[in-house]
C-alpha positions in Angstrom: -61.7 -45.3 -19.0 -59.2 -44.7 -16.4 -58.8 -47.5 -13.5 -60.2 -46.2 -9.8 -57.5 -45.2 -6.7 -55.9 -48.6 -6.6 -58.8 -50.3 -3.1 -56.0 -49.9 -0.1 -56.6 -53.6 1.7 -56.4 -55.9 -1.8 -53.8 -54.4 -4.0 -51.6 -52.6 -1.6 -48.5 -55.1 -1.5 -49.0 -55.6 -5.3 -48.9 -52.1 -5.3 -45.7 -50.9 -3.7 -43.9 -53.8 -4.8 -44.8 -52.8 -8.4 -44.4 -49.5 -8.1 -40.9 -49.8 -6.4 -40.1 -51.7 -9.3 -41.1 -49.3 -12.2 -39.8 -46.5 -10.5 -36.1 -48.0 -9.7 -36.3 -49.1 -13.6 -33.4 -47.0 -15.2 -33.9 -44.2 -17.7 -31.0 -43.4 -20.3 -31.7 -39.2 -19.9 -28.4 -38.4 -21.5 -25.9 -40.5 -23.4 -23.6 -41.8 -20.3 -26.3 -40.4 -17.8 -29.1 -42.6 -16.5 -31.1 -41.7 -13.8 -34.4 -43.7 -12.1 -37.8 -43.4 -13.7 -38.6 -41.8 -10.5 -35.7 -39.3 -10.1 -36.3 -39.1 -14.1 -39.7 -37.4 -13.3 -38.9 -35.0 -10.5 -36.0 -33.0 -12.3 -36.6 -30.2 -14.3 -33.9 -30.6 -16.3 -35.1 -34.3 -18.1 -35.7 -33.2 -21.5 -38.9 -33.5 -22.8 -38.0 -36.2 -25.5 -37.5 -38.5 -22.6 -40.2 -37.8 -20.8 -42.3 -38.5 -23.8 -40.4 -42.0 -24.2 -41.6 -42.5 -20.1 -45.0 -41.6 -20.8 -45.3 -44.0 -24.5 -43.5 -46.9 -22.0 -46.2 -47.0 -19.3 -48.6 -46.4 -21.6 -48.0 -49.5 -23.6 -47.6 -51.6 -20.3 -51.1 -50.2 -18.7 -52.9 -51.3 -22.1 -51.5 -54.6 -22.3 -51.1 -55.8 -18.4 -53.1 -58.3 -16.9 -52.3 -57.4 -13.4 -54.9 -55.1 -11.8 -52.0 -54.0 -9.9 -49.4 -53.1 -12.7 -52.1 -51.2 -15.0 -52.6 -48.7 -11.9 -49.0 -48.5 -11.1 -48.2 -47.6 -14.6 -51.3 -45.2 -15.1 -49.9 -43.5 -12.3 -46.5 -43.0 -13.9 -48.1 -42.8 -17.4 -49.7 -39.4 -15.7 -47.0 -38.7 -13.9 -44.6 -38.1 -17.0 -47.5 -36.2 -19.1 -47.1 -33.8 -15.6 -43.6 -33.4 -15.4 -43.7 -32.5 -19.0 -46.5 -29.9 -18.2 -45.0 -28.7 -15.0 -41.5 -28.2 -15.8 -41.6 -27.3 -19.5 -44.9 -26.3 -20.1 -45.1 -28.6 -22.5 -48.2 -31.0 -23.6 -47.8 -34.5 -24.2 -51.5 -36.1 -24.7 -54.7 -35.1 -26.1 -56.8 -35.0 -23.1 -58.2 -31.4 -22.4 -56.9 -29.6 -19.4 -60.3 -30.6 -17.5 -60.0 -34.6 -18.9 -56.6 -34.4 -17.8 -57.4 -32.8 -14.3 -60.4 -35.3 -13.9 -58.0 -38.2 -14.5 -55.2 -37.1 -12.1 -58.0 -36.8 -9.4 -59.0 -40.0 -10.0 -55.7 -41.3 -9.7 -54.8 -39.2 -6.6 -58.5 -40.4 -5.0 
């Protein structure tokens, strides 16, 4: 079961300061070329091998984190990854069906 939108007053800071983190982490997207995760997911051009090594990261983070804040933070990108793959290949990288996946965007996006 996917986590709820992270509650705005109690995670927030953990949130953002997380977040800024995972998505400043570096991404090797070509031999001699590494972008952020963040600038990693926003370009059509990451090939989709990478993005499938972004999504199997986050993944393995949200399942084993015991900070509330991480596991949504990493959901997020987890998703995130799985959409850029979608969006800009129109390629699939999970199981979910098109309405699990939809379902669990929406719940991340609240």
């Amino acid at each position: 079961m996917l986590p709820s939108p992270i509650p705005s007053a109690r995670n927030e800071a953990a949130a953002r300061i997380t977040g800024v983190a995972f998505a400043a982490a570096r991404v090797v997207v070509r031999p001699g070329q590494q972008r952020s995760v963040k600038q990693s997911l926003l370009d059509a051009a990451t090939p989709v091998p990478v993005l499938q090594e972004i999504k199997e990261y986050f993944q393995r983070i949200a399942r084993t984190s015991r900070l509330e804040a991480e596991r949504h933070v990493t959901t997020a990108l987890y998703f995130a990854a799985i959409a850029s793959a979608l969006v800009f290949h129109g390629r699939r990288l999970t199981s979910y069906s098109a309405e699990d996946l939809k379902e669990a965007i929406g719940k991340l996006t609240g």
